[in-house]
C-alpha positions as CSV (number, residue, x, y, z in Angstrom):
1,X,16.4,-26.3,18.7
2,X,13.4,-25.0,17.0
3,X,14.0,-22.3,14.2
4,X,11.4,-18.9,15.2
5,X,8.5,-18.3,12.9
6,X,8.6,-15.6,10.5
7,X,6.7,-12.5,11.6
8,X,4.4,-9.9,9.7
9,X,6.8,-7.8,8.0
10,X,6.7,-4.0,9.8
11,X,4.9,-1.4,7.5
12,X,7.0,1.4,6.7
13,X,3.2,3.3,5.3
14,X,0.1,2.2,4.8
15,X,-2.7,3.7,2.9
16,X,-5.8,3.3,5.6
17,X,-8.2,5.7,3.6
18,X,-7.9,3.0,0.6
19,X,-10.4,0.4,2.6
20,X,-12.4,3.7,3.7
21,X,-12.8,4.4,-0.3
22,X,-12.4,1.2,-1.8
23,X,-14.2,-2.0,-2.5
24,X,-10.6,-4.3,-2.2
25,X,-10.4,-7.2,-4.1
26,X,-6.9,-9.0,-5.2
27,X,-4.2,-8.1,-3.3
28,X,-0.1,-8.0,-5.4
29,X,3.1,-7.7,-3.8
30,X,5.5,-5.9,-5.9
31,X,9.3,-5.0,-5.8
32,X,9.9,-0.8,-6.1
33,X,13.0,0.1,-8.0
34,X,14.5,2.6,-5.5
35,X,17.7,4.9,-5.0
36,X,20.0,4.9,-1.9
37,X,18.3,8.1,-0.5
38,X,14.9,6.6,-1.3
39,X,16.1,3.5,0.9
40,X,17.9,5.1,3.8
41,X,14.5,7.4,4.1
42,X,12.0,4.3,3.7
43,X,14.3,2.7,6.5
44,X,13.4,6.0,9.1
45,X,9.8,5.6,8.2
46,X,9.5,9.0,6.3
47,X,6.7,7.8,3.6
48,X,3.3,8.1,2.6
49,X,1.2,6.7,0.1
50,X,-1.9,8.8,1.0
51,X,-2.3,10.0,-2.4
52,X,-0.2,7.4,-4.5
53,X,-2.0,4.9,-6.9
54,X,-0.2,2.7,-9.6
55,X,-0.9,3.1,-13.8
56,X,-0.1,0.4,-16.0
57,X,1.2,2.0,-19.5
58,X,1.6,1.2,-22.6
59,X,4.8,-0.8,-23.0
60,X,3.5,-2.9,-19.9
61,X,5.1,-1.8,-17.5
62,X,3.5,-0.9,-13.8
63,X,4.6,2.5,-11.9
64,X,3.8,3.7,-8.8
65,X,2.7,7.2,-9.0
66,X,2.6,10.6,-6.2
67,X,3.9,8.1,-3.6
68,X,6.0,10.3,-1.1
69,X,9.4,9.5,0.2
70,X,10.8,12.4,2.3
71,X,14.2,13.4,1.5
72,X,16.6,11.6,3.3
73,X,17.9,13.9,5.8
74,X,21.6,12.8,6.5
75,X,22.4,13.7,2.5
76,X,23.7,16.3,1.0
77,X,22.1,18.6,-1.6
78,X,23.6,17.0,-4.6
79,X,22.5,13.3,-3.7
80,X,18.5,14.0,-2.7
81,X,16.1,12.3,-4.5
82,X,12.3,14.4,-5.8
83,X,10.1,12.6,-2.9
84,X,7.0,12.2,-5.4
85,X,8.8,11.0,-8.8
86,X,6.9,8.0,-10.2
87,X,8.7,4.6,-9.1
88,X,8.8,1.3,-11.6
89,X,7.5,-1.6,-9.5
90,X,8.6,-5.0,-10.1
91,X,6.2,-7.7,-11.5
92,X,6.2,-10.8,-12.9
93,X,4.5,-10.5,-16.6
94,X,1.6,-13.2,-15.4
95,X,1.1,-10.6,-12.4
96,X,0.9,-7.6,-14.9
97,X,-1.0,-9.3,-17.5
98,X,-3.8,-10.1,-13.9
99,X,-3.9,-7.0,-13.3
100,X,-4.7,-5.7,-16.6
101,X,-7.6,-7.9,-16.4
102,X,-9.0,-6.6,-13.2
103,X,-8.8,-3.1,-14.5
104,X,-10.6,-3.7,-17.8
105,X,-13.2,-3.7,-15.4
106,X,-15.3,-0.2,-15.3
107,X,-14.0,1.4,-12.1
108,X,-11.2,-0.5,-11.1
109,X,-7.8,0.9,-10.1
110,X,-5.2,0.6,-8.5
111,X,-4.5,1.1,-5.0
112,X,-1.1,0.8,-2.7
113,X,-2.0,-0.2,0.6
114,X,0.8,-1.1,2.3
115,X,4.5,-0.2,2.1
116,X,7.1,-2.6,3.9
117,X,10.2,-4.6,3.8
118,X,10.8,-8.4,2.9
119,X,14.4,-9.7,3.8
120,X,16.0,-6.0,3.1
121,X,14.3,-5.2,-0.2
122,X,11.7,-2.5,-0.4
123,X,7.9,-4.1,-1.0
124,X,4.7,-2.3,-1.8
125,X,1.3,-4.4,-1.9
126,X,-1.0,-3.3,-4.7
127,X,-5.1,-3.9,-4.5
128,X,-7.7,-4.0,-7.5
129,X,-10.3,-1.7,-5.3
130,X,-13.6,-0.2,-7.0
131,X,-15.0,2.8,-5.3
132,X,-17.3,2.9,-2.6
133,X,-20.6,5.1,-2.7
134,X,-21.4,7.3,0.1
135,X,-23.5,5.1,1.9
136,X,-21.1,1.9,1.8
137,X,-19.0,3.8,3.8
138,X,-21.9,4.8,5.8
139,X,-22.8,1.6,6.3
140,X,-18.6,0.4,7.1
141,X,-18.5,3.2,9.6
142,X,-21.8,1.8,11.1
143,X,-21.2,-1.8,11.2
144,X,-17.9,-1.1,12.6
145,X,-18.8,1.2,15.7
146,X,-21.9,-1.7,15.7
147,X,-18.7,-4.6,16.2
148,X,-16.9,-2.3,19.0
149,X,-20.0,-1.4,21.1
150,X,-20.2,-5.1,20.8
151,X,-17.0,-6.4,22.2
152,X,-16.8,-3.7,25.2
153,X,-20.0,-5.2,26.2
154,X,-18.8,-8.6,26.2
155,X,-15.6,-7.3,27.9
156,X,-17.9,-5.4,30.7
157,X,-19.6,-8.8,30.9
158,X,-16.6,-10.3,31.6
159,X,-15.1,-8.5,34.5
């Protein structure tokens, strides 16, 4: 008997405006060093990472910063967490020392995209983006309302 495939782990958030604003280039997974609440929370689906982005300091270390976890709401006062602390995230030093690479680059930083789990531990996927100018999005928005007049034609065509 045949073992089933793996599937896509299910995002818990994901940061759609980041491919809107950002050229994305190399693409990190990284471990987030998390409390119970913060993991009870994640598991409901109560996150965002609309306005989170990750700083490298000094010591060389990576944090995930203005990501927000809602409170989880089955604990009690005492045990909450602050939803928008700043959260260490797990690398490998060859991973860090990549990164700080790509962001020596003028305009780089970095963006979380995705938030998910990986066989019960908490994941988030960091991209190197560089901003877009106003009229690469204009030109995104365009090419991609160009691809979707497309395939309802060939779908019309089809019928």
């Amino acid at each position: 008997m045949a073992t089933p495939a793996k599937s896509e782990p299910k995002a818990v958030a994901q940061n759609r405006r980041a491919s809107h604003d950002y050229f994305l280039g190399e693409r990190v997974e990284a471990g987030l060093v998390l409390t119970g609440t913060e993991v009870k929370s994640l598991r409901e689906g109560k996150a965002s990472l609309a306005e989170a982005w990750v700083r490298l300091d000094e010591n060389g270390e990576a944090w995930l910063v203005q990501a927000h976890i809602q409170e989880y709401s089955h604990a009690g006062t005492l045990a909450q967490h602050d939803p928008t602390r700043k959260r260490k995230l797990l690398l490998h030093r060859r991973e860090l020392d990549l990164l700080g690479k790509e962001m020596a680059v003028k305009g780089a930083t970095l963006v979380p995209t995705k938030l998910y789990f990986k066989d019960g531990y908490a994941k988030v996927e960091i991209a190197v983006g560089t901003g877009k100018a106003g009229h690469d999005k204009r030109q995104a928005i365009a090419s991609r309302d160009a691809k979707r007049d497309i395939d309802r034609a060939i779908k019309a065509r089809r019928r």
